[in-house]
N, C-alpha and C positions, 0 to 999 in steps of 0.2 A: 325677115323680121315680121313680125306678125301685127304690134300695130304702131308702127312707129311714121313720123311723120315726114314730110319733106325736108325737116331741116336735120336730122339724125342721117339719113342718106346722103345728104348733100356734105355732112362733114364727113364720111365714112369715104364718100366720094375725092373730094378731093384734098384729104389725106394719102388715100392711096394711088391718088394721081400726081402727090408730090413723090412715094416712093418709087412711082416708075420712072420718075428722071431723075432719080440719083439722092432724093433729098428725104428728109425727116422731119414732118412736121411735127409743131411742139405739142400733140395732143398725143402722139405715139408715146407710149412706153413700153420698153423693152420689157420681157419677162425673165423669169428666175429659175434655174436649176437644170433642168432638162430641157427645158424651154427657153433658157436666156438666145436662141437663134429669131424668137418668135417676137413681132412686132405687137402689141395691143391697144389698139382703140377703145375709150370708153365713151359713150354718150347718155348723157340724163337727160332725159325728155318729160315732163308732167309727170312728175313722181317715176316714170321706166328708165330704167336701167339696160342698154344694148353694148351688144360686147362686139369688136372682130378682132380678129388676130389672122396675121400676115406675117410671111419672111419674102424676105429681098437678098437672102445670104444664098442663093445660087445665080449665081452670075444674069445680072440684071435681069432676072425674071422675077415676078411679084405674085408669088402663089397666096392666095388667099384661101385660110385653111378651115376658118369658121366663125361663123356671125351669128347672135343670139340675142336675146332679150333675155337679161338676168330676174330668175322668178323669187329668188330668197329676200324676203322683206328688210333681210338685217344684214353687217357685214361688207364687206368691200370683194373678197374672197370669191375668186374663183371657184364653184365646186368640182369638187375629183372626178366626177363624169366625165365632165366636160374638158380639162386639163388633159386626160386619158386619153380621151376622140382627139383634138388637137394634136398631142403628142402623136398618135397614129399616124393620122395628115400629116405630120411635117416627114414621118419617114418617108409614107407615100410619093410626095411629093418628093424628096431625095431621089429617090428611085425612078419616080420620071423622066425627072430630069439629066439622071445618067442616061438612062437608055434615048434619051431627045439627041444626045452630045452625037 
């Protein structure tokens, strides 16, 4: 993350330390379409906008696929780039995971 502060990490943190024992905290939301496997954080920090996205849907592992600082001034929206890269990572990550078994 590029310039985000202790307290953006600290919630990104332990979010994802609730989904390594099983849990979902209330700041995850789920995403949509291709990506409903894909877990999403958002945090606003002093006007920034930081994203991660994480799946937990391969047997308790918590691959974390990508973390950013959203640059679009307007919009809530995800851009297509970046949905794209993600979408990639979770196959990646699919694939790891089989060949880890």
């Amino acid at each position: 993350m590029e310039t985000s502060t202790g307290a953006t990490q600290d919630e990104f943190g332990y979010v994802l330390g609730v989904a390594q024992i099983g849990g979902v905290a209330g700041s995850a939301k789920p995403m949509h379409g291709n990506l409903r496997e894909v877990m999403e954080i958002v945090s606003d920090e002093d006007g920034d906008a930081f994203r991660a996205m994480y799946t937990v849907k391969l047997a308790g592992v918590v691959y974390v696929l990508d973390v950013f600082q959203k640059k679009a001034k307007s919009g809530r929206a995800t851009p297509l780039a970046d949905l794209e890269r993600i979408e990639l990572r979770l196959k990646a990550a699919k694939r790891l995971h089989l060949d880890r078994r």
